[in-house]
C-alpha positions in Angstrom: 159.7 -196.6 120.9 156.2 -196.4 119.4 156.1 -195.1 116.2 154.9 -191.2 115.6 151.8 -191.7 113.7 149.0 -190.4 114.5 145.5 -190.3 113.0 143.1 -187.3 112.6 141.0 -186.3 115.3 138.0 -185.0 112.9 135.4 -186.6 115.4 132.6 -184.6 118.4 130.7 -186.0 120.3 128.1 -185.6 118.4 129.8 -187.0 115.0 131.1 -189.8 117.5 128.0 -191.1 118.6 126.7 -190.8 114.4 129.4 -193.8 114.1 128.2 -195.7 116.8 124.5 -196.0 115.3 125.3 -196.1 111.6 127.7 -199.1 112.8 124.6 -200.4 114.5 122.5 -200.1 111.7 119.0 -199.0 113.2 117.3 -200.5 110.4 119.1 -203.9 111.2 116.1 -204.7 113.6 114.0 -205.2 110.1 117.3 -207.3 108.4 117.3 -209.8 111.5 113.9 -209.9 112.5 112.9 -213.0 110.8 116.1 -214.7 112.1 115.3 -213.9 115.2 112.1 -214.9 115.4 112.1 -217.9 114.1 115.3 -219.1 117.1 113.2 -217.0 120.1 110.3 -218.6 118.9 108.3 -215.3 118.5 110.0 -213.6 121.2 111.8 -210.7 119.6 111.1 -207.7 121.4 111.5 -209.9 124.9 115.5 -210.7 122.7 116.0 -207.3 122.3 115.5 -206.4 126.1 117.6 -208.6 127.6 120.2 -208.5 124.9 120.1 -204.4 125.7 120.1 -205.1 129.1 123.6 -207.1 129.2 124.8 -204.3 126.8 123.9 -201.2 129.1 126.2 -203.6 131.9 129.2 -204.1 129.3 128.8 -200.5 127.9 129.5 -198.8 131.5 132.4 -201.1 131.4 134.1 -199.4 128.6 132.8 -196.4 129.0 135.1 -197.1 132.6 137.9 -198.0 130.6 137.4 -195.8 127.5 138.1 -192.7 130.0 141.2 -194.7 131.4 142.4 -195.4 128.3 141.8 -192.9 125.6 143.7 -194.6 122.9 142.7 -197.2 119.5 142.3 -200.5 120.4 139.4 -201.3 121.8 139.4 -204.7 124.2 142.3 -205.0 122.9 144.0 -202.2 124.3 142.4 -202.6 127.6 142.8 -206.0 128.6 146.9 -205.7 127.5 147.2 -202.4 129.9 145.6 -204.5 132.9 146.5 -208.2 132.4 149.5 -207.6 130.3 150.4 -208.1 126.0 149.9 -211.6 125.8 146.3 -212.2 127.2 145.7 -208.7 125.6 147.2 -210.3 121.9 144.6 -212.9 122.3 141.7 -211.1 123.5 142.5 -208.6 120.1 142.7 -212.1 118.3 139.0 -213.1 119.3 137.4 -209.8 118.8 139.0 -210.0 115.4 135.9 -212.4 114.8 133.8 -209.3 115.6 135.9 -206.4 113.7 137.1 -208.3 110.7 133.5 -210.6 109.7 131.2 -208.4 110.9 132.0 -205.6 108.0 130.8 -209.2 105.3 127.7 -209.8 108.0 126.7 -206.4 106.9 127.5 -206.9 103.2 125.7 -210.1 103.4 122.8 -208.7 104.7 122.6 -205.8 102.1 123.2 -208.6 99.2 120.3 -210.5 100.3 117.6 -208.2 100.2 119.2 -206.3 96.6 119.4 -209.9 95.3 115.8 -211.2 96.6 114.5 -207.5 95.1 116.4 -207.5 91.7 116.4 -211.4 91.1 118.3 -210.9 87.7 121.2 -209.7 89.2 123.9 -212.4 90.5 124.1 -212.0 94.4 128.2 -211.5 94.2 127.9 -208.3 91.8 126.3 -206.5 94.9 128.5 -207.8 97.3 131.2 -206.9 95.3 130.0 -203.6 94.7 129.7 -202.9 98.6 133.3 -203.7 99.2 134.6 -201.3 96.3 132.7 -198.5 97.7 133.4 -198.5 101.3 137.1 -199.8 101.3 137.5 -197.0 98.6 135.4 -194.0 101.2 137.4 -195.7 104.0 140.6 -195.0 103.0 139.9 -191.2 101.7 138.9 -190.5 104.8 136.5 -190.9 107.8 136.1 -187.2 108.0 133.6 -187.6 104.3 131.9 -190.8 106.0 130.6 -188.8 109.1 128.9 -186.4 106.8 127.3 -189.1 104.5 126.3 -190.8 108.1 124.1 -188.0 108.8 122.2 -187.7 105.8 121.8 -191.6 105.8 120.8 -191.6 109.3 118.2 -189.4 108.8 116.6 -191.4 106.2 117.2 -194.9 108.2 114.9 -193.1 111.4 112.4 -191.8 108.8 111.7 -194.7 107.3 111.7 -196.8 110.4 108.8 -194.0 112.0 107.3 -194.6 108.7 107.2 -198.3 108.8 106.3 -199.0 112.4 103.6 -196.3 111.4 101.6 -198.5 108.8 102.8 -201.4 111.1 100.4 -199.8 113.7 97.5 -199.3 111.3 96.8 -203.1 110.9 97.1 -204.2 114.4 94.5 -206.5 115.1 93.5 -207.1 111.4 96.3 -210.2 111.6 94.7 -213.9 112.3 94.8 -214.1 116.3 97.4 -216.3 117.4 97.5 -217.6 120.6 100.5 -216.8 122.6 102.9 -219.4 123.7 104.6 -219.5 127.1 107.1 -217.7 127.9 110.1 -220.0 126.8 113.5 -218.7 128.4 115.8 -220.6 126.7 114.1 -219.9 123.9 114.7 -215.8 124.9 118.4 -216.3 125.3 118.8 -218.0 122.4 116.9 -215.0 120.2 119.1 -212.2 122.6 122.3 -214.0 121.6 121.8 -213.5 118.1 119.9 -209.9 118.7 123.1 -208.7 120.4 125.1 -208.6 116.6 122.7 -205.4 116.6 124.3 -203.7 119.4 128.0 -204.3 118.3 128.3 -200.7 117.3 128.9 -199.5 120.9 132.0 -201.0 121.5 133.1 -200.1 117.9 132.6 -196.3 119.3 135.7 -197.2 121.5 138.3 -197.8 118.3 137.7 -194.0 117.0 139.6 -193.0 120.2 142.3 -191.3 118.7 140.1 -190.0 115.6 138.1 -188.3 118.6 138.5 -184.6 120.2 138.6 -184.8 123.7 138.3 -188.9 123.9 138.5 -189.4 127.6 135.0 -187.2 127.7 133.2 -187.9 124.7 134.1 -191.2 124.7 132.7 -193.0 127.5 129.3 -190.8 126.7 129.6 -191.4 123.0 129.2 -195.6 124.3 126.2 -194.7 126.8 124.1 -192.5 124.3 124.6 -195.3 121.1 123.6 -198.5 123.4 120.6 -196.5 124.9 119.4 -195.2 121.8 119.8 -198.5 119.6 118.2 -200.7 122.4 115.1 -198.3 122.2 115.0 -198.1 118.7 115.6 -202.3 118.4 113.0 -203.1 121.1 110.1 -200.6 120.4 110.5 -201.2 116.6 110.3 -205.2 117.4 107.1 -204.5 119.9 105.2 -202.8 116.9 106.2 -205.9 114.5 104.9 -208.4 116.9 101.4 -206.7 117.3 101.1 -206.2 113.8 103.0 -209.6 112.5 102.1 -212.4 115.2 102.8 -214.8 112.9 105.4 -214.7 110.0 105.7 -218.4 109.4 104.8 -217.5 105.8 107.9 -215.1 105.0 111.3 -215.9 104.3 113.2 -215.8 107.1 116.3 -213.5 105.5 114.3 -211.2 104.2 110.9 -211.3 106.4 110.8 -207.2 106.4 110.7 -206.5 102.5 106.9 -209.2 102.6 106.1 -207.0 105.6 106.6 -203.4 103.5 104.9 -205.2 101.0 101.8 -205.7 102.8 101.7 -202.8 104.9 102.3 -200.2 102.2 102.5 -201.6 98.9 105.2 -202.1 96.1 105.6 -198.4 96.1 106.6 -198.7 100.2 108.7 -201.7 99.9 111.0 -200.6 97.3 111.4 -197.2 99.6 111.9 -200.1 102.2 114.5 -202.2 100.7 116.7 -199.0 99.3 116.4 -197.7 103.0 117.8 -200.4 104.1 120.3 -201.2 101.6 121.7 -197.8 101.8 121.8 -198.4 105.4 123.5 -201.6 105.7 126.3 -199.1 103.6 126.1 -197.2 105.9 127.0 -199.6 108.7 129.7 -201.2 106.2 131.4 -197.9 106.1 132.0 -197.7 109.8 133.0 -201.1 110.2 135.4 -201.3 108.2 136.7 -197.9 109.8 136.4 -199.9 113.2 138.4 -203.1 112.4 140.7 -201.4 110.8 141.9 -199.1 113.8 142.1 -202.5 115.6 144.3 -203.7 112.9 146.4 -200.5 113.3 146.4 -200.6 117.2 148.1 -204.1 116.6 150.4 -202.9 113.9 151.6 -200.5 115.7 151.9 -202.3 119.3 154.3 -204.6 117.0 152.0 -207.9 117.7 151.5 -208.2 114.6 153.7 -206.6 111.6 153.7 -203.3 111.8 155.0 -202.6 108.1 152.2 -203.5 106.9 149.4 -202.6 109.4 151.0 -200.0 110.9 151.0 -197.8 107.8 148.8 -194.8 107.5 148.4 -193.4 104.1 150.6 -191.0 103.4 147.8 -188.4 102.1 144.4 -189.4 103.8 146.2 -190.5 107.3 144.0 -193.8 107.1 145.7 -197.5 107.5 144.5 -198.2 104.1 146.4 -201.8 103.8 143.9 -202.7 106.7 141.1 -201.5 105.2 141.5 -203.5 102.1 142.2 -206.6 104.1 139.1 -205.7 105.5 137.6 -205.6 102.3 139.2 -208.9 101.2 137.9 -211.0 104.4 134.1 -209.6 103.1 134.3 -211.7 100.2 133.6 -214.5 102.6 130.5 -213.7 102.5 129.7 -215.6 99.1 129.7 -218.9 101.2 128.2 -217.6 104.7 124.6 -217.4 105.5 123.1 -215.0 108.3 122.4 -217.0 111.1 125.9 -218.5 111.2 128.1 -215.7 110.8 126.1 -213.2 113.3 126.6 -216.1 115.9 130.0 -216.7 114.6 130.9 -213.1 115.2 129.0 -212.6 118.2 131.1 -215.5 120.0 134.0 -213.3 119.7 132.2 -210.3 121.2 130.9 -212.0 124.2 134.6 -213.0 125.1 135.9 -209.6 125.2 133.3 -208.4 126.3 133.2 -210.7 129.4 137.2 -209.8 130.0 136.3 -206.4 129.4 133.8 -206.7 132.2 137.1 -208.2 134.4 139.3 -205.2 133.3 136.7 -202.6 135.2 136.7 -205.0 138.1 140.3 -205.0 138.3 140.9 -201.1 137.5 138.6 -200.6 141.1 140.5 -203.6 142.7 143.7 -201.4 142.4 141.9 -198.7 143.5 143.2 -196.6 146.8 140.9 -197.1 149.4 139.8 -193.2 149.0 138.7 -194.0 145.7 136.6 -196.5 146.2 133.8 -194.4 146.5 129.8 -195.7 146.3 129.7 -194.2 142.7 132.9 -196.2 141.5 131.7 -199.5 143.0 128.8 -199.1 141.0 130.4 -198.3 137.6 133.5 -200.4 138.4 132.3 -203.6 139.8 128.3 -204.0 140.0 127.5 -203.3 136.5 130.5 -205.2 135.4 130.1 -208.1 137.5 126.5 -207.9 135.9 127.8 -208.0 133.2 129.9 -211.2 132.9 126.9 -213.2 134.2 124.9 -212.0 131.2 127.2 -212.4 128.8 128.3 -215.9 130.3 124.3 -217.1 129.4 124.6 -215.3 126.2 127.6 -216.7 125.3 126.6 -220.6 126.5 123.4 -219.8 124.3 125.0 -219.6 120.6 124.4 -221.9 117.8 126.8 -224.9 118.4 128.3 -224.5 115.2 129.2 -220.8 116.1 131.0 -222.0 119.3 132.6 -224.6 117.5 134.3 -222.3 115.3 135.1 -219.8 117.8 137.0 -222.0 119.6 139.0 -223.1 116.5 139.5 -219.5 115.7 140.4 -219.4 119.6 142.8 -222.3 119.2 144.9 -220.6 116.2 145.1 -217.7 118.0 147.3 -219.5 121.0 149.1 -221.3 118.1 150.2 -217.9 116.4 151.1 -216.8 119.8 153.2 -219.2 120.8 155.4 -218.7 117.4 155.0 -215.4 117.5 156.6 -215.2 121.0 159.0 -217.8 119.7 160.1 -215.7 116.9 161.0 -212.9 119.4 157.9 -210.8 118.2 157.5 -207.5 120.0 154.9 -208.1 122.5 155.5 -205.6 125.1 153.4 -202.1 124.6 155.6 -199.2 125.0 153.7 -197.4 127.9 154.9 -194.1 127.0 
């Protein structure tokens, strides 16, 4: 029998979809935006759109399966109720890559622009920092995060009007550049890496059981986050691109902060760079809260040791051992750089989010021929359908390096399956 441990449901609809864009980080479209241009050759707005356009397919996918299954998990949860435990074990292995490393992306990002602002400072002291803070707000509690979220993401939308504001006031004082073709590949390439700004959405589905009514505020909690960060990624991008056609001359990792610099002074750019500092905390708080449920999902499903990740805290109700693993796995980040790990993570994502696709194709494959309505074949197998094939040319479209260790992080997942299973582990969910 499953265990009786439960976590708080302190989360609306309304707090719900608060976690969804602080995970996303709107003000990550100014932390990646040099990356990005400089692999989509220029393209980023063009990255953003087709990376939101492969999200919107995957996000009605779990919105499908988020009102099926109303429980913490994730992919995780959904591809071991539909394919069975041991494909699902190994599906919750990959997007490990996205809930455990993206929490030190997100550090790592922060780190950056503190380090390239206070230069003095040694880079690990602010990483550091981050990791105390959040693992220690994690574990009191999610139900203080969602009110720091709101203040935060306030200030993140603020000073993003602010900065696509100035942006607009030196449009056409640039040197012209002429425009390149349209390079596709080179598109792909820039909306592989653009899509570590949409992760948030699927994080949305891990608050399940922190959520009031999950099966309804759920599903829209996913829609609402992906619409509203690919708007706010791709119109913010636009702006940049008419104000910054070339940025050749800026650091790649921290393009924005000579940006607010030139657009609005040192005055501006400090604003800029505590914005989005603050911000990338922000983000850090709720994904740590994300791979942790994951963790505890796992704990508790027995496929992987539930004394230990299992465990809420006895006072806060948090899984508090997961959240300081969590914290642990971010001190990676004092050997990663940007480009690598978002690819790195993002290979995970595509995978589950590609058999996440497969589980909504399934769910209206079993369907009684009643059911299979025009509205369900839309939701259950167009969009999702959709949304392997974009996924698939995202996924082929990753730095090599990424794939390469994806598929090594892939290959020690099978390994720890097969002794797992060996070792009689408890794979089978208890469906009660």
């Amino acid at each position: 029998m499953r265990n009786k441990i439960e976590l708080k449901k302190t989360l609306g609809l309304g707090g719900l979809i608060l976690f969804g864009l602080a995970y996303m980080t709107p003000m990550i479209v100014f932390g990646t935006y040099g990356v990005i241009y400089e692999e989509s050759g220029g393209q980023v707005a063009t990255s953003y759109i087709f990376a939101m356009i492969a999200m919107l397919f995957t996000a009605v996918s779990y919105a499908v399966m988020a009102k099926k299954i109303p429980e913490s998990g994730s992919s995780y949860g959904y591809v071991s109720k539909v394919f069975g435990e041991k494909l699902g074990f190994l599906v919750g292995w990959i997007i490990l890559l996205d809930y455990l490393f993206l929490p030190m992306v997100i550090w790592l990002i922060g780190g950056v622009y503190l380090e390239a602002y206070a230069p003095n400072v040694p880079g690990w002291f602010w990483l550091v920092a981050f990791i105390v803070l959040t693992t220690g707000l994690n574990i009191i509690g999610f139900g203080v995060a969602k009110k720091i979220n709101l203040v935060l993401m306030i200030l993140q939308l603020a000073v993003i009007i602010a900065f696509c504001a100035l942006a607009i006031t030196i449009i056409g004082d640039q040197p012209a550049v002429t425009p390149a073709a349209p390079d596709f590949n080179l598109t792909f390439i820039g909306a592989a890496i653009a899509c570590y700004s949409f992760l948030g959405f699927d994080a949305v589905s891990t608050m399940a059981e922190d959520t009031k009514e999950p099966q309804k505020n759920v599903p829209k909690a996913i829609i609402w986050v992906t619409l509203l960060g690919g708007t706010i990624f791709a119109g913010a991008s636009f702006i940049l691109g008419a104000a910054f056609p070339d940025i050749s001359l800026f650091a790649s990792d921290s393009a924005a902060a000579d940006m607010a610099t030139q657009i609005g002074g040192v005055a501006f750019s400090s604003v800029f760079v505590a914005t989005l500092v603050v911000a990338q905390f922000t983000s850090g708080v709720s994904a740590q809260a994300g791979a942790s449920r994951l963790l505890f999902a796992m704990g508790r499903d027995g496929v992987l040791p539930g004394k230990m990740f299992g465990a809420l805290h006895s006072k806060f109700h948090t899984p508090w051992i997961s959240i300081i693993l969590v914290g642990i796995v971010g001190l990676l980040a004092l050997k990663m750089d940007i480009t690598t790990s978002t690819s790195f993570i993002n290979f995970g994502a595509f995978l589950a989010f590609i058999f996440v696709n497969l589980c909504a194709v399934v769910t209206y494959l079993r369907m009684e021929p009643a059911q299979r309505t025009i509205s369900n074949a839309l939701t259950h197998l167009v969009a999702p359908v959709l949304g392997v094939l974009c996924i698939t040319k995202l996924l082929i479209s990753l730095d090599s390096h990424a794939i390469t260790l994806g598929l090594c992080w892939l290959v020690a997942g099978a390994a720890l399956l097969v002794f797992l299973t060996q070792k009689g582990a408890k794979l089978e969910l208890d469906m009660e």
